[in-house]
PDBQT receptor file of N, H, CA, C and O in Angstrom, charges set to zero:
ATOM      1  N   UNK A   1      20.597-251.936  79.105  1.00  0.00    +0.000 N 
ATOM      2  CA  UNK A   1      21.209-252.011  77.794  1.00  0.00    +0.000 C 
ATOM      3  C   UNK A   1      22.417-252.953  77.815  1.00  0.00    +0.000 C 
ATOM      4  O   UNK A   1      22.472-253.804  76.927  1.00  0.00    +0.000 OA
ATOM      5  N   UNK A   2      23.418-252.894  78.760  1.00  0.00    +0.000 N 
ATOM      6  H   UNK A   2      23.373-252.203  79.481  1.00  0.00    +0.000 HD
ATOM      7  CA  UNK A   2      24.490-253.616  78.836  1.00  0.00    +0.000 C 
ATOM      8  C   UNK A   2      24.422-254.917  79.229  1.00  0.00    +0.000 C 
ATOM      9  O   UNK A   2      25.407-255.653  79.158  1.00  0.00    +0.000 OA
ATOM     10  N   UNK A   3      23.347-255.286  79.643  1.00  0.00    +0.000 N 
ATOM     11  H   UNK A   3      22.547-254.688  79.701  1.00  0.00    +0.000 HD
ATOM     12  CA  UNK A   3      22.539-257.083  80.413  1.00  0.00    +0.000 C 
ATOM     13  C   UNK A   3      22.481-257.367  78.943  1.00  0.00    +0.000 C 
ATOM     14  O   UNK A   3      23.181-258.286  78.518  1.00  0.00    +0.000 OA
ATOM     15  N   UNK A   4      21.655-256.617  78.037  1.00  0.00    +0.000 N 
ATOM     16  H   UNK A   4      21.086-255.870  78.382  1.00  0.00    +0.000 HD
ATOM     17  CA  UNK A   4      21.163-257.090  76.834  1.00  0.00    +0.000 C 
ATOM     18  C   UNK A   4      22.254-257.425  76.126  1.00  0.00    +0.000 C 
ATOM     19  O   UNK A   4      21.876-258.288  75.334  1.00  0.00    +0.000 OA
ATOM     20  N   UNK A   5      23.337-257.229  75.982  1.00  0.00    +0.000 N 
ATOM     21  H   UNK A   5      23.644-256.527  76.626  1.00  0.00    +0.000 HD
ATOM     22  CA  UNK A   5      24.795-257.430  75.128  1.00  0.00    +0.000 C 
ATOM     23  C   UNK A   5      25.114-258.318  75.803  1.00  0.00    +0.000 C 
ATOM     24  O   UNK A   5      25.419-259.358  75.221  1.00  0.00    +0.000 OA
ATOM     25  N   UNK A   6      25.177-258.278  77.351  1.00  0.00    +0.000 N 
ATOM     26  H   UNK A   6      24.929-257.433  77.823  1.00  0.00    +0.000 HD
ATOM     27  CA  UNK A   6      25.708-259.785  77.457  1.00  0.00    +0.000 C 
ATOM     28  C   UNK A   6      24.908-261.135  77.380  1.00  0.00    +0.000 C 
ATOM     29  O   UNK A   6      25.305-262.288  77.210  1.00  0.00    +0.000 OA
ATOM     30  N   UNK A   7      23.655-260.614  77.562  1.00  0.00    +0.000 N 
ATOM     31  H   UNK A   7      23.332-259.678  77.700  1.00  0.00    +0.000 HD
ATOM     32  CA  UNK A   7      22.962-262.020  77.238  1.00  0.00    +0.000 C 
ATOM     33  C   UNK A   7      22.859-262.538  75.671  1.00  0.00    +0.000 C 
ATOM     34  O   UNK A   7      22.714-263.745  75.475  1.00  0.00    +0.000 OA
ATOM     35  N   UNK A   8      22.938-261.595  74.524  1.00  0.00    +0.000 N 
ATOM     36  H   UNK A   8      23.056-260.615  74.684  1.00  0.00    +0.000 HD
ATOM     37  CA  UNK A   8      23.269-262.162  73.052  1.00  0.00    +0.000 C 
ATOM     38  C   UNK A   8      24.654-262.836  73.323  1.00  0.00    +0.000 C 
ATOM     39  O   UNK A   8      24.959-263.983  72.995  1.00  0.00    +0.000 OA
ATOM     40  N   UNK A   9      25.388-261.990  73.935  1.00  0.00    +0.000 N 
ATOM     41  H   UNK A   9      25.140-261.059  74.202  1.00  0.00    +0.000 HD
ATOM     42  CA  UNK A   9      26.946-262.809  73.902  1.00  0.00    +0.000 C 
ATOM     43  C   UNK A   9      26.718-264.472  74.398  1.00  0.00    +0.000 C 
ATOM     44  O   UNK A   9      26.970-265.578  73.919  1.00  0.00    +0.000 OA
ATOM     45  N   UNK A  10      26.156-263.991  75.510  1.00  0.00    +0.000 N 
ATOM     46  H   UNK A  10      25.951-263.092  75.898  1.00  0.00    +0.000 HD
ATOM     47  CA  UNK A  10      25.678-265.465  75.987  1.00  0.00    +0.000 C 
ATOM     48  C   UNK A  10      25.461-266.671  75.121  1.00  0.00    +0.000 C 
ATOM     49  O   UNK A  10      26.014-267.768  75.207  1.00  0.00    +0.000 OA
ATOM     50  N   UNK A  11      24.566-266.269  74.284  1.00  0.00    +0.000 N 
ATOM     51  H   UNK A  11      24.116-265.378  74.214  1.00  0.00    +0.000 HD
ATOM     52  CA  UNK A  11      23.858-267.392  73.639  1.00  0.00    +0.000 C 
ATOM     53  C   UNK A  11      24.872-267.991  72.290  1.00  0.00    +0.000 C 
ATOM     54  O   UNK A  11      25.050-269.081  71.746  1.00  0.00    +0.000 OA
ATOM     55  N   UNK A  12      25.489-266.332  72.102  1.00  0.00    +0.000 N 
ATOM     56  H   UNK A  12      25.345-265.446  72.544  1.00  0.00    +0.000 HD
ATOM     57  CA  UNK A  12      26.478-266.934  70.626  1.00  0.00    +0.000 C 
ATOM     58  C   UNK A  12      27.800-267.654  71.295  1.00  0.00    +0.000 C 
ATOM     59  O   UNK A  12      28.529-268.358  70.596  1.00  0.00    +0.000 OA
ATOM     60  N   UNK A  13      28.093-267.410  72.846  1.00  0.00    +0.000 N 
ATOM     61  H   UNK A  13      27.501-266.838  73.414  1.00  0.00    +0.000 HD
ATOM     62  CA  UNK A  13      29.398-268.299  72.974  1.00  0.00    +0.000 C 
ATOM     63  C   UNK A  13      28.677-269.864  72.833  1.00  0.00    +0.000 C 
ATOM     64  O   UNK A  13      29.348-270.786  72.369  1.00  0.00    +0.000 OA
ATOM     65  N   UNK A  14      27.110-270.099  73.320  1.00  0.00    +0.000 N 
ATOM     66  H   UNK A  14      26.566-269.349  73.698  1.00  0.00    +0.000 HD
ATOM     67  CA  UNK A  14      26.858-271.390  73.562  1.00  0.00    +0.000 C 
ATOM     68  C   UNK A  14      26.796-271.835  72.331  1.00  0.00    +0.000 C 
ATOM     69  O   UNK A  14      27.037-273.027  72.144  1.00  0.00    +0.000 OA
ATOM     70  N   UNK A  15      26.551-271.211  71.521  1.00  0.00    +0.000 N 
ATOM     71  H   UNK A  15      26.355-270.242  71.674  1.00  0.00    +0.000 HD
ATOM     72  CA  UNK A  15      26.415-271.658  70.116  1.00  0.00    +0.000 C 
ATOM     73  C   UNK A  15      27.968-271.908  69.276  1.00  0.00    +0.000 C 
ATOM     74  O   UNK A  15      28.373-272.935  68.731  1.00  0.00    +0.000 OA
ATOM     75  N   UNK A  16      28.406-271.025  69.362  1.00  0.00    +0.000 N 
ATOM     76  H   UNK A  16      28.077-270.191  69.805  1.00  0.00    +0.000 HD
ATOM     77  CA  UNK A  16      29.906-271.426  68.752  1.00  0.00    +0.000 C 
ATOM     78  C   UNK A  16      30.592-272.117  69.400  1.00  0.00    +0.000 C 
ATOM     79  O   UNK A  16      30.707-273.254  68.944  1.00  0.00    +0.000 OA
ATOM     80  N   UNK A  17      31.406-271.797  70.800  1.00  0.00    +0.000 N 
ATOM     81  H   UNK A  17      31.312-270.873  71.170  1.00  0.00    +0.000 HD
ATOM     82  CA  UNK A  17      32.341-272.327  71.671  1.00  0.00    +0.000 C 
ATOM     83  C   UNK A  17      32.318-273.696  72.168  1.00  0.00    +0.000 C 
ATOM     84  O   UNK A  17      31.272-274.230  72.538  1.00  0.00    +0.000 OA
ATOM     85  N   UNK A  18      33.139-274.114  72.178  1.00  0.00    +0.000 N 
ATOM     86  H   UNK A  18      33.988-273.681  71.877  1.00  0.00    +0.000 HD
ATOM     87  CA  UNK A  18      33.201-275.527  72.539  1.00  0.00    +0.000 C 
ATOM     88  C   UNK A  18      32.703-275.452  74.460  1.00  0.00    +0.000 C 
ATOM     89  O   UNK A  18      33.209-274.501  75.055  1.00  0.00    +0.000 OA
ATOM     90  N   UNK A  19      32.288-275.881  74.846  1.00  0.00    +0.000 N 
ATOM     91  H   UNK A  19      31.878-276.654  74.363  1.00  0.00    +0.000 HD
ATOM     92  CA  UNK A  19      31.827-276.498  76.579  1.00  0.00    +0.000 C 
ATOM     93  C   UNK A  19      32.547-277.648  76.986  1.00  0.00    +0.000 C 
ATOM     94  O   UNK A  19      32.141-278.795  76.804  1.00  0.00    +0.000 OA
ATOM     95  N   UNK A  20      33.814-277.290  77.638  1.00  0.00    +0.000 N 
ATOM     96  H   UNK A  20      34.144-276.357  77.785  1.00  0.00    +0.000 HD
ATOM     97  CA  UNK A  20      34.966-278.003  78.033  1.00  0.00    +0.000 C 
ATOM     98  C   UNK A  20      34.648-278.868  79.951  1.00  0.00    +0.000 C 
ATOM     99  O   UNK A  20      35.281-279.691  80.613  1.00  0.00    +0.000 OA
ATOM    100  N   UNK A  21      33.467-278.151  80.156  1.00  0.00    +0.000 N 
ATOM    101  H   UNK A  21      32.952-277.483  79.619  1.00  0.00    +0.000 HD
ATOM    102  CA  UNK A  21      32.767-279.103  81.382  1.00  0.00    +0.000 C 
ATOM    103  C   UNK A  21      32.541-280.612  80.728  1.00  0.00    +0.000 C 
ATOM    104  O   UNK A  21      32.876-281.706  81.181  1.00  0.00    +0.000 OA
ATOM    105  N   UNK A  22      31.735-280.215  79.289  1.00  0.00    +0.000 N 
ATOM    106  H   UNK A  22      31.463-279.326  78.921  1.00  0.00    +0.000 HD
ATOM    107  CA  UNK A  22      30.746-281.487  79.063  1.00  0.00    +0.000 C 
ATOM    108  C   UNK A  22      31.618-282.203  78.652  1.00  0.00    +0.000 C 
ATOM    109  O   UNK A  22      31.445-283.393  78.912  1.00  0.00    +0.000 OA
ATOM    110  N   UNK A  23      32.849-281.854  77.892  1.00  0.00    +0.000 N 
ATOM    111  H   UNK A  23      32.989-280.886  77.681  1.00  0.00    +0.000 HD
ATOM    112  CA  UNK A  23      34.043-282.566  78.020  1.00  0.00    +0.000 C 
ATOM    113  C   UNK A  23      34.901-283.118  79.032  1.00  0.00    +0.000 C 
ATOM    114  O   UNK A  23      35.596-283.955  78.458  1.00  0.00    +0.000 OA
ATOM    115  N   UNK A  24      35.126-283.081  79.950  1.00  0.00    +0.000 N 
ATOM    116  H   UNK A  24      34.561-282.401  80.416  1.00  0.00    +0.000 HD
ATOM    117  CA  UNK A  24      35.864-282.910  81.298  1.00  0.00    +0.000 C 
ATOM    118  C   UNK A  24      37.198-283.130  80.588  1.00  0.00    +0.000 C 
ATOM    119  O   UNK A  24      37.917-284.062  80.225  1.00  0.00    +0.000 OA
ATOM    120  N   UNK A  25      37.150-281.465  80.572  1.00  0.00    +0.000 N 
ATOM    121  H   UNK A  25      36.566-280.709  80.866  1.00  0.00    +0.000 HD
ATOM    122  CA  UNK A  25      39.036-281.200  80.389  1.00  0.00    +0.000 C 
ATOM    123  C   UNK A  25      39.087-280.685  81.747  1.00  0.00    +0.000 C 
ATOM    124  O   UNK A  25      38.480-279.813  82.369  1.00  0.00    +0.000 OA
ATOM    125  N   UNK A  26      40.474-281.927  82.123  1.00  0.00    +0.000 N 
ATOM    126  H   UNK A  26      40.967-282.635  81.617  1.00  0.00    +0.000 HD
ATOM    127  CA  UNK A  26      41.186-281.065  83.108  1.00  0.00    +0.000 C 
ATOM    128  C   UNK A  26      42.186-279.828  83.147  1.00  0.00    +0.000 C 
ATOM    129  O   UNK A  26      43.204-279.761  82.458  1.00  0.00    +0.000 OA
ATOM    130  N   UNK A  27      41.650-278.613  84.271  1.00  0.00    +0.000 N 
ATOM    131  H   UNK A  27      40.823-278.667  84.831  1.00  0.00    +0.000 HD
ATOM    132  CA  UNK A  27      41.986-277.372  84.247  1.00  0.00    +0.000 C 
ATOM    133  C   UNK A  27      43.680-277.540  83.910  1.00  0.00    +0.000 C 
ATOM    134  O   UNK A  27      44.307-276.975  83.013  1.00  0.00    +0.000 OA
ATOM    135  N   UNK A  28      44.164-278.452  84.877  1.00  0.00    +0.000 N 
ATOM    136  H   UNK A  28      43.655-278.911  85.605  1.00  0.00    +0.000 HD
ATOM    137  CA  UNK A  28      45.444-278.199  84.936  1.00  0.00    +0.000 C 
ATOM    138  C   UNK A  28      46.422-278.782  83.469  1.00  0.00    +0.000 C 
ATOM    139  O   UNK A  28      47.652-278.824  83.487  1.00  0.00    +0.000 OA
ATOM    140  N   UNK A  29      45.727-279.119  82.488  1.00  0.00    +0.000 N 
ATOM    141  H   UNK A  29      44.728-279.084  82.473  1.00  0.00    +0.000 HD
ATOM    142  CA  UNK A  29      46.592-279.824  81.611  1.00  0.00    +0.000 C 
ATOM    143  C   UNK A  29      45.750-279.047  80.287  1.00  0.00    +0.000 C 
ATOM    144  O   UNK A  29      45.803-279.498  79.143  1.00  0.00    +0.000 OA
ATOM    145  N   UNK A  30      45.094-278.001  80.603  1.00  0.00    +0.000 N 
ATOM    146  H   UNK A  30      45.051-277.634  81.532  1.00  0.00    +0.000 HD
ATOM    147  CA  UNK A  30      44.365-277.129  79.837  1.00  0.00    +0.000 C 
ATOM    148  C   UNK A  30      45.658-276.590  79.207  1.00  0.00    +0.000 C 
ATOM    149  O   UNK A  30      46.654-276.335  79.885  1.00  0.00    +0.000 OA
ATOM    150  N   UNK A  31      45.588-276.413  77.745  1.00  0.00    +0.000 N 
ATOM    151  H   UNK A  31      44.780-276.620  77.194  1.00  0.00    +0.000 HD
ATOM    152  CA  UNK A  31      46.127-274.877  76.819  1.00  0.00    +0.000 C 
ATOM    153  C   UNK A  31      45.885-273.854  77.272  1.00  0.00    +0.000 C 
ATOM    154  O   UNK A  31      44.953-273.800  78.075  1.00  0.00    +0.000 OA
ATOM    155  N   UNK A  32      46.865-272.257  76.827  1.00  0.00    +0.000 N 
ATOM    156  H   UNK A  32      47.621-272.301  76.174  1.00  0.00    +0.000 HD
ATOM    157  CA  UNK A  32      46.040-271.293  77.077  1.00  0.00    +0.000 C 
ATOM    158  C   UNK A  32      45.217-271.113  76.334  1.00  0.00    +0.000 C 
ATOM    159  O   UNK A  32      44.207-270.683  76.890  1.00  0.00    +0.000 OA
ATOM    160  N   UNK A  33      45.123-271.230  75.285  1.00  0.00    +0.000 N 
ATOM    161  H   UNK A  33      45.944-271.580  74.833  1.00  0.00    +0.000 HD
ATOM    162  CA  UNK A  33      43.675-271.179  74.081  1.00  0.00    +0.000 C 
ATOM    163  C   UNK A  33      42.720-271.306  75.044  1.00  0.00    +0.000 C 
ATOM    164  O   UNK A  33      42.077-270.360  75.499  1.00  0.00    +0.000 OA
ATOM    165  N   UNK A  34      42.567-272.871  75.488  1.00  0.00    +0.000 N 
ATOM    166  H   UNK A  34      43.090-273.639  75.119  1.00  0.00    +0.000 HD
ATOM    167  CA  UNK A  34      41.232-273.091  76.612  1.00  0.00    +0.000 C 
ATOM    168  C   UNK A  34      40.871-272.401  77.481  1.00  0.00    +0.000 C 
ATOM    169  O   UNK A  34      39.698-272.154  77.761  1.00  0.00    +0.000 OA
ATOM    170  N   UNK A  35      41.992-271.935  78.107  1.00  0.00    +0.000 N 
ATOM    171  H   UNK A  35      42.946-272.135  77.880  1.00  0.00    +0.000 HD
ATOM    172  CA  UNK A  35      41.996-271.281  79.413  1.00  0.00    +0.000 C 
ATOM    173  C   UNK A  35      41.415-269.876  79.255  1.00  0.00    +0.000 C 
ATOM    174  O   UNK A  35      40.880-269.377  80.245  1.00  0.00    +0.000 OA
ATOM    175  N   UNK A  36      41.471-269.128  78.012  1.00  0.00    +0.000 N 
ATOM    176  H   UNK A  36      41.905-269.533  77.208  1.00  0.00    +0.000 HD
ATOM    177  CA  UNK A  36      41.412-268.026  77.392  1.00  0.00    +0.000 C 
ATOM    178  C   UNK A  36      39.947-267.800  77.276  1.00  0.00    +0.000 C 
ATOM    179  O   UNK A  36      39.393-266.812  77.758  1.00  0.00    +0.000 OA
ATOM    180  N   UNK A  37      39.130-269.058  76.405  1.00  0.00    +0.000 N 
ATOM    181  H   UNK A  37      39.579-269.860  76.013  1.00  0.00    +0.000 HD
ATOM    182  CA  UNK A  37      37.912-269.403  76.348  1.00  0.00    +0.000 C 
ATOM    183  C   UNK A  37      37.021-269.260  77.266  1.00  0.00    +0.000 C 
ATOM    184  O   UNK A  37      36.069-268.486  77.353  1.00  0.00    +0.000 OA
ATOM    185  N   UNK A  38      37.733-270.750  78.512  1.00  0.00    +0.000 N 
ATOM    186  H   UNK A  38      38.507-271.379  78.441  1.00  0.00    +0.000 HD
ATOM    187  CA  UNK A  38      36.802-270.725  79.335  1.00  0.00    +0.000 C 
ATOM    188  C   UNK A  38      36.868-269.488  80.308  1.00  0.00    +0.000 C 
ATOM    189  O   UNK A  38      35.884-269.369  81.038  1.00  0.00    +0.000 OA
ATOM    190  N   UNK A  39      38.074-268.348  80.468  1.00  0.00    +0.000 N 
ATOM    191  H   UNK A  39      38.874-268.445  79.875  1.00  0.00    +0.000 HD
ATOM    192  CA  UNK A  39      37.567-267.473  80.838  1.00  0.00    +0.000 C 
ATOM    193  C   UNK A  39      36.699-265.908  80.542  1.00  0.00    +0.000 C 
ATOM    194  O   UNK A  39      36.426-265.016  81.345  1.00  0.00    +0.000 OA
ATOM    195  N   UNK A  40      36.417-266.013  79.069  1.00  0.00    +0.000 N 
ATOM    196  H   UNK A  40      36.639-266.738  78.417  1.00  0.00    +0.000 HD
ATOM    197  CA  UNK A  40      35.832-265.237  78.567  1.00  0.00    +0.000 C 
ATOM    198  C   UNK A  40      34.506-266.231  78.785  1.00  0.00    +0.000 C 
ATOM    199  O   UNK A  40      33.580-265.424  78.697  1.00  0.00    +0.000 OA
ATOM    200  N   UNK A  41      34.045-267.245  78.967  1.00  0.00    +0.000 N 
ATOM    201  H   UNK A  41      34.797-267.901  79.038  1.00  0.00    +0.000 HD
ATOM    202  CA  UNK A  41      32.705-267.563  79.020  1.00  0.00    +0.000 C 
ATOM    203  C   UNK A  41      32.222-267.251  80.348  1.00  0.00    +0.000 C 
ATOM    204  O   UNK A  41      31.045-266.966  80.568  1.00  0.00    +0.000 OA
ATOM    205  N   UNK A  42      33.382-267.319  81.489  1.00  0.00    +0.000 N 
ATOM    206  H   UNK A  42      34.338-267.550  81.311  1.00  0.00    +0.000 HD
ATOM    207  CA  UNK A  42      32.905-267.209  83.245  1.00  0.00    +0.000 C 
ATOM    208  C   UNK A  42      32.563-265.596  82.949  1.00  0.00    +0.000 C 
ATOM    209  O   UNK A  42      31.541-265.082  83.402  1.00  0.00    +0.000 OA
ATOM    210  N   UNK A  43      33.492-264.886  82.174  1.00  0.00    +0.000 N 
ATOM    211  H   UNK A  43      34.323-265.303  81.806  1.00  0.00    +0.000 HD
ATOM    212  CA  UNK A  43      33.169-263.198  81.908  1.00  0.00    +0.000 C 
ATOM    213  C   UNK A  43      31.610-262.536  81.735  1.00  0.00    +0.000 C 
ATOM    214  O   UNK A  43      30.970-261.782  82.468  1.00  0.00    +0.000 OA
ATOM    215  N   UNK A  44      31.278-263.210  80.338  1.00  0.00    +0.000 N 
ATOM    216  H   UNK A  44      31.798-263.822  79.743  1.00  0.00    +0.000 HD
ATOM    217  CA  UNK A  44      30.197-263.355  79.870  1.00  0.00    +0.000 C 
ATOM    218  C   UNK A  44      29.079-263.579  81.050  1.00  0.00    +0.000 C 
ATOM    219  O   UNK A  44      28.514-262.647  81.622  1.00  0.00    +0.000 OA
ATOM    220  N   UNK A  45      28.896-264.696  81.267  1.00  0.00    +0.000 N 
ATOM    221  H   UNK A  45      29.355-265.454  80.803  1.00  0.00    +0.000 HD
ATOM    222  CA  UNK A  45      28.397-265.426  82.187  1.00  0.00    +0.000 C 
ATOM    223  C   UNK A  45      27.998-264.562  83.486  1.00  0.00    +0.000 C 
ATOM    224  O   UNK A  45      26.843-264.475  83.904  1.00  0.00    +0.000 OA
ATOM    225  N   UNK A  46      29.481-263.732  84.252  1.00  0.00    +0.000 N 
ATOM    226  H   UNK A  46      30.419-263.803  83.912  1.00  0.00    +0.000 HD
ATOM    227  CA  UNK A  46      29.022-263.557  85.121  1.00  0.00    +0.000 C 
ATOM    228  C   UNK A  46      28.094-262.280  84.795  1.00  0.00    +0.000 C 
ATOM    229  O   UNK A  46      26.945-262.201  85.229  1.00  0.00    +0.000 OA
ATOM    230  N   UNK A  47      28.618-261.411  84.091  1.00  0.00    +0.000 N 
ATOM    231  H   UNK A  47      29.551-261.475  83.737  1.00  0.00    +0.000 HD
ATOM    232  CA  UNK A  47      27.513-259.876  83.790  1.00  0.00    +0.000 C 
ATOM    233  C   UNK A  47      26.514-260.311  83.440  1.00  0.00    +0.000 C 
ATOM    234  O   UNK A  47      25.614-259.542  83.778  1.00  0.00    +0.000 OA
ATOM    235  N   UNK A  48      26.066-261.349  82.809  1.00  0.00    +0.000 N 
ATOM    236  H   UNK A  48      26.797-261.973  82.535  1.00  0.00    +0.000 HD
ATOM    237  CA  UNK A  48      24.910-262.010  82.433  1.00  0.00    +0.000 C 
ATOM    238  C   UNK A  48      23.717-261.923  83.376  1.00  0.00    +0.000 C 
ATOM    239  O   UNK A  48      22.569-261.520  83.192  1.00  0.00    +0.000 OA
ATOM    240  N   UNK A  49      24.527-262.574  84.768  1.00  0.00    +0.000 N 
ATOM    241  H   UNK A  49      25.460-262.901  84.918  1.00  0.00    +0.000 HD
ATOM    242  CA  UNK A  49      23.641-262.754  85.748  1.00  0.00    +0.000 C 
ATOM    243  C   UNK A  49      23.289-261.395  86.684  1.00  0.00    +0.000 C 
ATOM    244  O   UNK A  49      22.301-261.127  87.367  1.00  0.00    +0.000 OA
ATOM    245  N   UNK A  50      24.738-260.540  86.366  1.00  0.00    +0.000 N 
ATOM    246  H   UNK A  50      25.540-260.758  85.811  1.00  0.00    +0.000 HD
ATOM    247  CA  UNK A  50      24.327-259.322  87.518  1.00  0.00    +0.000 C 
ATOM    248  C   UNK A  50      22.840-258.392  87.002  1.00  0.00    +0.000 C 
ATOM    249  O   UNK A  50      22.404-257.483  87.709  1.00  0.00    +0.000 OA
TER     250      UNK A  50
């Protein structure tokens, strides 16, 4: 049940959120906004896979 929530999450961060790889923002001159983002997507991401 809980794979299943994160894999919808999954798909709606890819769909809304900006992808700051395909951008190459560098980490270190990142906002926290970004930083905030890209770590709710590694979040996502990782329960995704467990």
């Amino acid at each position: 049940m809980q794979k299943q929530v994160f894999k919808a999450l999954a798909k709606i961060n890819k769909a809304v959120l900006p992808s700051y790889t395909k951008k190459g923002l560098d980490i270190a001159k990142a906002t926290k906004f970004q930083l905030a983002i890209i770590g709710w997507r590694w979040y996502v991401t990782k329960n995704t896979l467990d």
